[in-house]
MIDRENTI-112431 format. One record per residue (C-alpha): x, z, y; residue number from 1; residue in one letter. Coordinates in nm, 4 decimals, padded with zeros to 6 digits. Each point is the difference from the previous one (the first is absolute). Example, Ala and Ser with C-alpha at 12.3 -4.5 7.8 and 13.67 -1.06 7.14 Angstrom:
PT;01.2300;00.7800;-00.4500;1;a
PT;00.1370;-00.0660;00.3440;2;s
# end
This chain:
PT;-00.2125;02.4524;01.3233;1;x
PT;00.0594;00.2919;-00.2417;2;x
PT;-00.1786;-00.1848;-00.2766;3;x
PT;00.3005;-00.3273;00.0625;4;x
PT;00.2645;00.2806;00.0085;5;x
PT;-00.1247;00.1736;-00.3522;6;x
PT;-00.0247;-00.3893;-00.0987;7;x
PT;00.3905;-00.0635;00.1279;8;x
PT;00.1010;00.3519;-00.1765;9;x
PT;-00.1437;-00.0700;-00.3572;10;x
PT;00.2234;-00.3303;-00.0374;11;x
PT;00.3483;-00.1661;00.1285;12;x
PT;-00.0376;-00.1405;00.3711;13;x
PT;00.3224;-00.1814;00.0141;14;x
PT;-00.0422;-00.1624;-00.3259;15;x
PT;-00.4107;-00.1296;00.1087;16;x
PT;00.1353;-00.1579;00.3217;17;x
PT;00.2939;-00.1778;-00.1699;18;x
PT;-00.2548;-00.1261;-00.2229;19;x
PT;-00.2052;-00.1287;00.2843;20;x
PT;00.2824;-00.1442;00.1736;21;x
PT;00.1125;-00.2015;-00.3005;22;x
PT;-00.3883;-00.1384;-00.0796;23;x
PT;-00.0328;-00.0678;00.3249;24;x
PT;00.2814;-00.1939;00.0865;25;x
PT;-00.0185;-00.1649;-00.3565;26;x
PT;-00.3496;-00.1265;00.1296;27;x
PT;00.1028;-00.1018;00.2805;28;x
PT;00.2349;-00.2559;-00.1772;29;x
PT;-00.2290;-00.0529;-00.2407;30;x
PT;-00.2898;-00.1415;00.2581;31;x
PT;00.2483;-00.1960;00.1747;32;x
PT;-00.0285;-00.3496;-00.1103;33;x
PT;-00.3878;00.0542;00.1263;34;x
PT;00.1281;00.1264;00.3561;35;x
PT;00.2031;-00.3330;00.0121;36;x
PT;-00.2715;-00.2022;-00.2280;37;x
PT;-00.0905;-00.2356;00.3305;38;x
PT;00.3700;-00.0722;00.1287;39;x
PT;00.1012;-00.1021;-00.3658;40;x
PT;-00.3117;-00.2046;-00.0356;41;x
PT;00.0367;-00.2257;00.3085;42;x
PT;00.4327;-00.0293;-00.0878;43;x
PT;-00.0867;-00.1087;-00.3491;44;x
PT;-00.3570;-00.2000;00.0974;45;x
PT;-00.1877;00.2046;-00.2495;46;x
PT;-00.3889;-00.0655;-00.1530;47;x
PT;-00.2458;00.2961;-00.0070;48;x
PT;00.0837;-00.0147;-00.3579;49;x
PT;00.3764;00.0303;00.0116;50;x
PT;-00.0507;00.2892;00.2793;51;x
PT;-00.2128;00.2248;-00.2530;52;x
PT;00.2278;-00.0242;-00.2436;53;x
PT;00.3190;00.0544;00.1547;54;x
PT;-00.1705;00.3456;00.1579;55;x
PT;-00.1101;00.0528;-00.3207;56;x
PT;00.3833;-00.0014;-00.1916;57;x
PT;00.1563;00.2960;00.1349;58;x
PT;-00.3138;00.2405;-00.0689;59;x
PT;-00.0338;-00.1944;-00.3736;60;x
PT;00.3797;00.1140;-00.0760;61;x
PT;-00.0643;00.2829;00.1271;62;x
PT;-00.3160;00.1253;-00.1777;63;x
PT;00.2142;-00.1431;-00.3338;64;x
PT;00.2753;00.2350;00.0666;65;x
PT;-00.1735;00.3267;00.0545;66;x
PT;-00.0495;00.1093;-00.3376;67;x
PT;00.3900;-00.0806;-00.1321;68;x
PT;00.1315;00.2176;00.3031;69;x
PT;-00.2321;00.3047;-00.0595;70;x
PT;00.1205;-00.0642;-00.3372;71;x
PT;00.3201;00.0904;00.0708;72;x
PT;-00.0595;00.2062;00.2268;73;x
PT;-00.1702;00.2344;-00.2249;74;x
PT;00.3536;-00.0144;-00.1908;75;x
PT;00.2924;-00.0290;00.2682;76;x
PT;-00.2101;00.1772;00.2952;77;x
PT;-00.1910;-00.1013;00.2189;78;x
PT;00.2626;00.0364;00.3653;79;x
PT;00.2371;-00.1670;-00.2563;80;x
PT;-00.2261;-00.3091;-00.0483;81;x
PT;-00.0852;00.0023;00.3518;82;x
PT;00.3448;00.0129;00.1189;83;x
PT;00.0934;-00.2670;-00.1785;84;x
PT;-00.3243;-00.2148;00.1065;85;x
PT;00.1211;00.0044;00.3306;86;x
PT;00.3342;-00.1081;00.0005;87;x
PT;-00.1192;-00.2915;-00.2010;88;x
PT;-00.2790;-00.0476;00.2811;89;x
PT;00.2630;-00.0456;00.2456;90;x
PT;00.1797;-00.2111;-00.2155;91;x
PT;-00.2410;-00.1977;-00.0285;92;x
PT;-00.0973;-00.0660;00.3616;93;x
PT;00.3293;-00.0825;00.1133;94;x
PT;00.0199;-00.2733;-00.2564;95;x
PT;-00.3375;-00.1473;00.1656;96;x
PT;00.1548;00.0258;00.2926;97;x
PT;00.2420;-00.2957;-00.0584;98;x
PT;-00.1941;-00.1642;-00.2792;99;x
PT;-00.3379;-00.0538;00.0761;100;x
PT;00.0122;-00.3329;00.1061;101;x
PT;-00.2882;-00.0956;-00.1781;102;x
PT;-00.3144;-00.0012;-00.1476;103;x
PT;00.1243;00.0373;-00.3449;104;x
PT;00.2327;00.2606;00.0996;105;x
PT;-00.3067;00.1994;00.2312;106;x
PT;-00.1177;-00.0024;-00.3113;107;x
PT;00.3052;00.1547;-00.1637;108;x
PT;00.0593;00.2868;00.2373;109;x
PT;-00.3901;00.0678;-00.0635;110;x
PT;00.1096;00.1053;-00.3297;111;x
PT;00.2508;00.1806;00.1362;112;x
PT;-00.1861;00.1838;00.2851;113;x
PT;-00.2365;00.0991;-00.3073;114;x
PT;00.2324;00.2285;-00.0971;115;x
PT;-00.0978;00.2443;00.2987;116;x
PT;-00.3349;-00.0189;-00.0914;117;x
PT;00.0705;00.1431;-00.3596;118;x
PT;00.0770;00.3599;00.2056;119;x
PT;-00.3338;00.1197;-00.0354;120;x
PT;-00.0254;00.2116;-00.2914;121;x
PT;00.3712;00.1884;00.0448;122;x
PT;-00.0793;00.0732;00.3220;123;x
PT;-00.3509;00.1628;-00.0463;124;x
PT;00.1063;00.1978;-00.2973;125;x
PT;00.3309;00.0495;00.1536;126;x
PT;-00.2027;00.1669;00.3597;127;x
PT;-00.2876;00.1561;-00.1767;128;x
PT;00.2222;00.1462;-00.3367;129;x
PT;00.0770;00.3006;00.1876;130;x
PT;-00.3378;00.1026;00.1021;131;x
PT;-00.2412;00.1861;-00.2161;132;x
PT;-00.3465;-00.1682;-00.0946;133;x
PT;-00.1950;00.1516;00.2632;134;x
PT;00.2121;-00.1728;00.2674;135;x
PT;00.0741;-00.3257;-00.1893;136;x
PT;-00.2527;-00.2300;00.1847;137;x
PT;00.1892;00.1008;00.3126;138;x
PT;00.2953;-00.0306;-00.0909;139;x
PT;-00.0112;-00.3232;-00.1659;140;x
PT;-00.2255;-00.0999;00.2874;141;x
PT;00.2935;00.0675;00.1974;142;x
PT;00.3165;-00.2267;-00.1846;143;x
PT;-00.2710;-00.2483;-00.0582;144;x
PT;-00.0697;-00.0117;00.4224;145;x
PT;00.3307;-00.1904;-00.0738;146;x
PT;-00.2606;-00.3144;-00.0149;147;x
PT;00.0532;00.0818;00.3836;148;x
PT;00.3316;-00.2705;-00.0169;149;x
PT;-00.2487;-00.3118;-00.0052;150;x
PT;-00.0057;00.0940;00.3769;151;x
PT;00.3505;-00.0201;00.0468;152;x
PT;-00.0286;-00.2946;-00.1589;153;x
PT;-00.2821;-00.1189;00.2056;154;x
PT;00.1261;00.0826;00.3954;155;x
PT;00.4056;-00.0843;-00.0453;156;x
PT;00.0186;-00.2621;-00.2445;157;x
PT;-00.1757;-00.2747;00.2039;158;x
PT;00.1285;00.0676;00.3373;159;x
PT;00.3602;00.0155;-00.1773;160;x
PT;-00.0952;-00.3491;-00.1648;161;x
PT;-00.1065;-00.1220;00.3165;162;x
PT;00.3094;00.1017;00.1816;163;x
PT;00.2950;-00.0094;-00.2595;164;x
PT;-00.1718;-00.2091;-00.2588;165;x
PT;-00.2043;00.1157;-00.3309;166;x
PT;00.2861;00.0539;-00.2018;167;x
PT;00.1944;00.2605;00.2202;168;x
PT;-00.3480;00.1708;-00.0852;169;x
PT;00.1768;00.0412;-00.3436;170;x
PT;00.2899;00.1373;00.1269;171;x
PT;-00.1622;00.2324;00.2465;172;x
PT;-00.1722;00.1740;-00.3040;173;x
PT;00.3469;00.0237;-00.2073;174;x
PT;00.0853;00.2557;00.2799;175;x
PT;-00.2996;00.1331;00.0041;176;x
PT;00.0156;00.1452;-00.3734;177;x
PT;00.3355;00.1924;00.1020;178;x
PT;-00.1862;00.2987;00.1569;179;x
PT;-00.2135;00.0286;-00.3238;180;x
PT;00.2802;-00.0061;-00.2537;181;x
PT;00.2135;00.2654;00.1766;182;x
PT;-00.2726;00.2256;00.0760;183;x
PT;-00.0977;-00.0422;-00.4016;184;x
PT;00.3497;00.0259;-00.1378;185;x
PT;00.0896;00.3280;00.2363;186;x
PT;-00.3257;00.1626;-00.0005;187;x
PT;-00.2726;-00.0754;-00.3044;188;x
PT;-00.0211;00.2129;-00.2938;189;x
PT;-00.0910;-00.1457;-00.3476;190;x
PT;-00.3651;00.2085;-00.0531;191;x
PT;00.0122;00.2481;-00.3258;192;x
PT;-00.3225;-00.1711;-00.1523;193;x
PT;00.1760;-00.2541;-00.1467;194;x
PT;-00.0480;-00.0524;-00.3827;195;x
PT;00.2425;-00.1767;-00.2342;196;x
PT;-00.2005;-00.1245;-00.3130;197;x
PT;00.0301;-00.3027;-00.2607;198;x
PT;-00.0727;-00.3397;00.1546;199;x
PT;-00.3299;-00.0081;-00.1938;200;x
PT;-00.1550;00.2921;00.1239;201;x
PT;00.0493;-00.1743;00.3603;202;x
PT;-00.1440;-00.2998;-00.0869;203;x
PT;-00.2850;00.1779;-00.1353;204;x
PT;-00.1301;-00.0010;00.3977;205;x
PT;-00.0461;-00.3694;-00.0315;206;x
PT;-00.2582;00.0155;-00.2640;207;x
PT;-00.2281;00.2983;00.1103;208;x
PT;-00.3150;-00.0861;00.1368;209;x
PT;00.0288;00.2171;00.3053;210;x
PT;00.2998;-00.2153;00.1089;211;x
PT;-00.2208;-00.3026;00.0112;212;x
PT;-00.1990;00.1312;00.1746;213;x
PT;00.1908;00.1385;00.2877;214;x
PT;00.1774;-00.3889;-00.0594;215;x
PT;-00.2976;-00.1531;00.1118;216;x
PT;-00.0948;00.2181;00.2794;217;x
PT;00.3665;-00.0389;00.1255;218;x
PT;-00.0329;-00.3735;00.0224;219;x
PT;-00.3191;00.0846;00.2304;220;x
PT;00.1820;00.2020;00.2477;221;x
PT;00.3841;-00.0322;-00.0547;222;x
PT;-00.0192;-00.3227;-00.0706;223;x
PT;-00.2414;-00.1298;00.2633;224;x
PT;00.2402;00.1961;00.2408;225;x
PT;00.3554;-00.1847;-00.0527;226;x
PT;-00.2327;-00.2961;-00.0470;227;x
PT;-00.1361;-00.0063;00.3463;228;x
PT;00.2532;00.1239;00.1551;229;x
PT;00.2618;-00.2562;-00.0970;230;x
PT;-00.2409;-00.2645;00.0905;231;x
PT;-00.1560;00.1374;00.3295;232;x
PT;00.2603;-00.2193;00.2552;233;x
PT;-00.0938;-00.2528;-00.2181;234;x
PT;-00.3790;00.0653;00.0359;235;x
PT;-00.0262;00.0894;00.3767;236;x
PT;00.2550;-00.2769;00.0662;237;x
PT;-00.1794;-00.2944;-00.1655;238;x
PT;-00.3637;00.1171;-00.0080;239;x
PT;-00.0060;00.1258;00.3449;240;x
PT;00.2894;-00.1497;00.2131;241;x
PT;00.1883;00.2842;00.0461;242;x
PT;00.3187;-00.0693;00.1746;243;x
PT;00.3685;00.0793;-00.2141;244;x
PT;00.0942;00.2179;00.2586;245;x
PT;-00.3423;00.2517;-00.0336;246;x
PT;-00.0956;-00.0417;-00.3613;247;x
PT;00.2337;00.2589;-00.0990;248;x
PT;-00.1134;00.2821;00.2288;249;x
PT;-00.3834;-00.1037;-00.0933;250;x
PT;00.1296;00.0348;-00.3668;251;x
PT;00.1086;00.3063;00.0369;252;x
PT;-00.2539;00.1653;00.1897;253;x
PT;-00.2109;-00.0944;-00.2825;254;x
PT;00.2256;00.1451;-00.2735;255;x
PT;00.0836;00.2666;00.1526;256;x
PT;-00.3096;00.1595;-00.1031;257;x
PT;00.0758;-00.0406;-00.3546;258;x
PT;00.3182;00.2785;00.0633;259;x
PT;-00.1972;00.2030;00.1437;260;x
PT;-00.2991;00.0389;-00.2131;261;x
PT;00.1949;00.0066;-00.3145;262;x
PT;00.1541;00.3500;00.1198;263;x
PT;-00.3757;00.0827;00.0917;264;x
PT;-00.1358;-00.1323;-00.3705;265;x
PT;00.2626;00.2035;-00.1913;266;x
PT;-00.1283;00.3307;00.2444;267;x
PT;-00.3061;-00.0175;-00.0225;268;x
PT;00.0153;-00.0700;-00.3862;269;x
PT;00.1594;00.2954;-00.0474;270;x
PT;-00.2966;00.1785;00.1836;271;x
PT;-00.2970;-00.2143;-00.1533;272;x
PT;00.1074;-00.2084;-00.2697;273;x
PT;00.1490;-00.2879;-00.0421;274;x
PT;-00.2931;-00.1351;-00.1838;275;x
PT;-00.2594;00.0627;00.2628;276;x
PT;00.2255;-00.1912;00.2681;277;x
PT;00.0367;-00.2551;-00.2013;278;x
PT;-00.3737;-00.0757;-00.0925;279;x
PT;-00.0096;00.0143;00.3921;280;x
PT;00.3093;-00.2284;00.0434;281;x
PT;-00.1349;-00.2307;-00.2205;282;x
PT;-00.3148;-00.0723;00.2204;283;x
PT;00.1929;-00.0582;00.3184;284;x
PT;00.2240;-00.2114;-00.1287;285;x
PT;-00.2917;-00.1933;-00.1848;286;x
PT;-00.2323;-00.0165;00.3384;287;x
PT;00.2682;-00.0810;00.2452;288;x
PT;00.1816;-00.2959;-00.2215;289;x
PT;-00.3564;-00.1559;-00.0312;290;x
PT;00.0494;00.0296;00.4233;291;x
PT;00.2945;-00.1519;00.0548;292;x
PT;-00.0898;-00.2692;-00.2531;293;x
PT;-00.1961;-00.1478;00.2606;294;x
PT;00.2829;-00.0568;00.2127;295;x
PT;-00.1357;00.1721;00.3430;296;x
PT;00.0925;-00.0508;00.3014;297;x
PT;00.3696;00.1215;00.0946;298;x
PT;-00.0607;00.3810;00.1361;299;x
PT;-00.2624;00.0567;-00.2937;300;x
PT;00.2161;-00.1005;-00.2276;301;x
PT;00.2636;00.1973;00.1118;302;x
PT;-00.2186;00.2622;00.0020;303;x
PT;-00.1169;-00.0219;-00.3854;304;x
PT;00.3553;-00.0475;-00.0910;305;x
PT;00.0876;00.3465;00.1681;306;x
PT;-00.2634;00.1592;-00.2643;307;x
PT;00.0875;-00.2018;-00.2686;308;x
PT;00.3562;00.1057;-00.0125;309;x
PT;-00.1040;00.3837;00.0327;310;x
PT;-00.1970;-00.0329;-00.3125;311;x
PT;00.2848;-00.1817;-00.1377;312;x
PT;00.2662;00.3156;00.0919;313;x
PT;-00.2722;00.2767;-00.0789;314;x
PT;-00.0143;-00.1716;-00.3538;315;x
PT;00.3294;00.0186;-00.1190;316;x
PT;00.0500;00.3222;00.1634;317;x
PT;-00.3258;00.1373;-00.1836;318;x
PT;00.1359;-00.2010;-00.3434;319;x
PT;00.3271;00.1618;00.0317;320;x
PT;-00.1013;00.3780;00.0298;321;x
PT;-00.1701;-00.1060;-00.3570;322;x
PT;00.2828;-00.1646;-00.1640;323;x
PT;00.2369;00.3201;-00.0515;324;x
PT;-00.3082;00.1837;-00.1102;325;x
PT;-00.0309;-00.2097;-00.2883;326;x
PT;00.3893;-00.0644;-00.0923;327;x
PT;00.1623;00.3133;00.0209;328;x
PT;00.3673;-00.0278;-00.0496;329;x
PT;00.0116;-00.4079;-00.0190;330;x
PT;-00.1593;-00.0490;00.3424;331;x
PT;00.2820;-00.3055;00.0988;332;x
PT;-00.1119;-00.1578;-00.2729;333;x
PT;-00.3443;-00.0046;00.0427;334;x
PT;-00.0003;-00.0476;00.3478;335;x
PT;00.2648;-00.2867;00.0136;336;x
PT;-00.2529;-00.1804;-00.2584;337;x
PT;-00.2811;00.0618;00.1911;338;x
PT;00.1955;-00.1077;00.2912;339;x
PT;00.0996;-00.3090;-00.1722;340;x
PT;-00.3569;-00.0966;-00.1007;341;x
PT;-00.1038;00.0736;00.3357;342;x
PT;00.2375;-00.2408;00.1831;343;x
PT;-00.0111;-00.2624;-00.2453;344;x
PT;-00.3623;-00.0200;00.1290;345;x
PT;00.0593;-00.0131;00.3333;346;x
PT;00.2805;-00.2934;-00.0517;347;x
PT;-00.3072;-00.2117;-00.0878;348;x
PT;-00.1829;00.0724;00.3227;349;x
PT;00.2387;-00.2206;00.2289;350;x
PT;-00.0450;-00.2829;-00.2856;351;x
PT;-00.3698;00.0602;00.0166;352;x
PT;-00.0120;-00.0300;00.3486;353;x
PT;00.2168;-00.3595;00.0058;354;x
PT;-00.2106;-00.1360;-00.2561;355;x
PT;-00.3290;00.0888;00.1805;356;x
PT;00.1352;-00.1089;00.3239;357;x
PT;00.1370;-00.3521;-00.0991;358;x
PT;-00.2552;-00.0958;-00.1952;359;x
PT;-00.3000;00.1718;00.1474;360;x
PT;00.0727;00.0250;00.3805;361;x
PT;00.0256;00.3520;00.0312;362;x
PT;00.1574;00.3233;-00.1245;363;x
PT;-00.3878;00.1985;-00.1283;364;x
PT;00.0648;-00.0559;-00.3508;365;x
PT;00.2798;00.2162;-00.0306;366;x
PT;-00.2065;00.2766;00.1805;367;x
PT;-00.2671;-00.0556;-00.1663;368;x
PT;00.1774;00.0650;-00.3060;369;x
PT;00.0843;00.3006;00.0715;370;x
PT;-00.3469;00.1557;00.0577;371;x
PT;-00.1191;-00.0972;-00.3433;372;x
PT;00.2953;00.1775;-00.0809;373;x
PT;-00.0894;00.3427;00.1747;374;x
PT;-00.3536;-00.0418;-00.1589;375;x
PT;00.1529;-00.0399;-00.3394;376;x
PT;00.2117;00.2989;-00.0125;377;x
PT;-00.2554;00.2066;00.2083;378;x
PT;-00.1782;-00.0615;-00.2909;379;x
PT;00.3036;00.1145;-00.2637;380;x
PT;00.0087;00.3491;00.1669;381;x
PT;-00.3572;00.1051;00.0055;382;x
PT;00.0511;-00.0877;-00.4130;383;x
PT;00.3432;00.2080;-00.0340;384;x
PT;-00.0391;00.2754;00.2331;385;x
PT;-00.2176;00.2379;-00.2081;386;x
PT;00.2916;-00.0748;-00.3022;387;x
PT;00.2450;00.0931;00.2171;388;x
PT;-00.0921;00.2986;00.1333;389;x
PT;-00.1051;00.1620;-00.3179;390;x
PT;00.3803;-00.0413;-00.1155;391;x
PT;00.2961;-00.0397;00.2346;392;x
PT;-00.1225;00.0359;00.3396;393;x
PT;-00.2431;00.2515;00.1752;394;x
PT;-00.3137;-00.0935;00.1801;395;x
PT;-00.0084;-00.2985;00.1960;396;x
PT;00.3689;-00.0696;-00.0469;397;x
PT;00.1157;00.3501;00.0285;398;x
PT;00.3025;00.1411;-00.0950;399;x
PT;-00.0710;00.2209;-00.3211;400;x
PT;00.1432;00.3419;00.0817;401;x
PT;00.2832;00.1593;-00.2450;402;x
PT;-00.3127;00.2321;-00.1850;403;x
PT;-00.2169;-00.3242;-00.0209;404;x
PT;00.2749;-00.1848;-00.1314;405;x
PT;00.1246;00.2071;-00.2133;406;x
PT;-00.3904;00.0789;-00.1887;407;x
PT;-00.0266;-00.3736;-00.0047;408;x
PT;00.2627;-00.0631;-00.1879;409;x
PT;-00.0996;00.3300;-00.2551;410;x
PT;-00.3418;-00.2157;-00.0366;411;x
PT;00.1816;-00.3219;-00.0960;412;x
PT;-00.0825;-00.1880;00.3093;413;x
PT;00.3412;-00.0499;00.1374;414;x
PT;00.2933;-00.0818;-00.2840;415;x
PT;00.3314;00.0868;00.1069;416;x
PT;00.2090;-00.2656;00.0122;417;x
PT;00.1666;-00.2503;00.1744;418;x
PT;-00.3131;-00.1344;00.3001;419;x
PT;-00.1806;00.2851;-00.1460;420;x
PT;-00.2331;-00.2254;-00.1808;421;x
PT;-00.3396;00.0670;-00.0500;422;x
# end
């Protein structure tokens, strides 16, 4: 308890929690479309096909919009951005509200519910700016927890659909981002590590290696994630026959576990590396999708599922204690790319998973997938870890203290700049 308190102390509470609120109510909109995927499907008489896809449109936008906001964020502010995010958020669901009558225009508000998944980035840098390194992975872990709104999504938007009709789902979460832009605009604080450079030393995040790297991992964990979880009524309604009314709660209890292991990833991170839990993420999430490929019955499945989203959370807490370590000062930036990466991926998951099952019976491909994934990028980080912790990080993914830092840089390891480049 005294270590939380000394945690609480070093940063800005009130601006951490308004960052959480915001992410997590953004991804609660953002996964909505999935909560609601089976009601829209049997209005609109949709294939496998069509199903994947139109789960797949809101995190697509999304995933496309993450880098232009922490773009701009990194010039206007980052409670500025986010302010504004949300008031076109609610905008945006009111207009589905009354206008999404159709397929084509399901399709439309997709584009527009993407817009709440583009939060990412501001609202990780904007919760963890205040904290110092050693408390980062927390912190972040923390705002990012905000991945916590797929529940909401999960346990009200389906009984709402099933008593007022899917679309007042859409209005429902127009009131529900109210709480989150008041508590932002009245209590956040824009974070002092901010940086204000030439457009060109920004971009120069999207051409270092280390970005790539942390890309590709992302799409492992982040994006296999949103993925899932957007398509999970789907899965356990038309794989499994679970009824409208209980696919949400199953949903969520599986999901949930992604919240609360990404806190637990960023902690434990902090303590032991984010590199060592995520050569240990990797294998989890590698053994347990081979699992679940094999569609089990019902309670194993749900069981595997469980695990699979804890790796999942653990992993982009884990990545996200790294992230700030390497991109000092433009830490939106990098982490809305990586975030964009990272949820691009998962938008092919639900596509994946309609292919396999229309034209192959079943939804394994799609897991399978994603345990030659794991192995692949298990593989990456026993190559890059003994790189990267001979320049910008400490042992095993530790944060390098000030002194360490400091003679790293005197030795030409570490350049000072703009990601700190190595």
């Amino acid at each position: 308890m005294a270590g939380f308190k000394t945690f609480l102390k070093s940063g800005h509470p009130p601006t951490l929690f308004a960052s959480f609120l915001y992410f997590d109510f953004c991804f609660a909109i953002w996964v909505l479309d999935g909560a609601l995927g089976p009601f829209i499907s049997k209005e609109f008489g949709l294939t496998p096909v069509e199903r994947g896809f139109m789960v797949s449109v809101p995190i697509l936008t999304g995933a496309l919009m993450r880098f232009p906001l922490g773009l701009a964020s990194q010039y206007i502010g980052r409670k500025t951005v986010a302010l504004i995010e949300m008031g076109t958020i609610m905008f945006a669901l009111t207009w589905g509200y009354f206008f999404a009558t159709s397929y084509t225009n399901v399709l439309i508000m997709g584009v527009m519910l993407g817009v709440a998944g583009a939060s990412f980035g501001v609202a990780l840098s904007l919760g963890g700016g205040w904290f110092p390194p050693e408390h980062k992975g927390l912190a972040i872990g923390i705002a990012g927890a905000g991945n916590s709104g797929a529940i909401i999504a999960m346990l009200f938007g389906p009984p709402i659909a099933l008593a007022y009709g899917w679309r007042t789902a859409y209005l429902a979460g127009a009131g529900l981002m109210i709480p989150a832009f008041l508590f932002m605009l009245f209590f956040a604080k824009e974070p002092p590590d901010r940086q204000k450079k030439e457009l060109a030393e920004y971009l120069k995040v999207l051409i270092q290696k280390d970005s790539w790297v942390f890309n590709i991992s992302y799409i492992l964990t982040f994006g296999g994630y949103i993925g899932l979880t957007n398509f999970l009524p789907t899965f356990l309604h038309f794989e499994y026959g679970i009824p409208l009314a209980a696919m949400g709660k199953w949903s969520a209890l599986i999901a949930i576990m992604a919240s609360i292991s990404r806190i637990a990833g960023g902690f434990i991170a902090d303590r032991f590396g984010g590199l060592r839990v995520m050569i240990i993420i990797c294998i989890i999430i590698g053994v347990v999708s081979f699992i679940v490929s094999g569609m089990p019955p019902f309670g194993i499945a749900v069981l595997f599922l469980i695990i699979l989203f804890f790796g999942l959370g653990a992993g982009n807490g884990s990545t996200f204690q790294l992230v700030p370590l390497r991109w000092i000062g433009a830490s939106a930036i990098a982490m809305s790319l990586i975030g964009e990466v990272g949820a691009l991926g998962g938008g092919f998951i639900p596509n994946i998973m309609g292919f396999s099952r229309q034209y192959l019976g079943s939804y394994r491909f799609g897991f399978m997938v994603w345990g030659v994934l794991a192995a692949g990028i298990l593989v990456m980080y026993l190559v890059i870890q003994k790189h990267w912790t001979s320049t910008w990080v400490g042992k095993g993914g530790m944060a390098l203290t000030s002194e360490e830092r400091a003679k790293r840089i005197r030795e030409g390891r570490i350049r000072e700049e703009v990601g700190h480049g190595v």
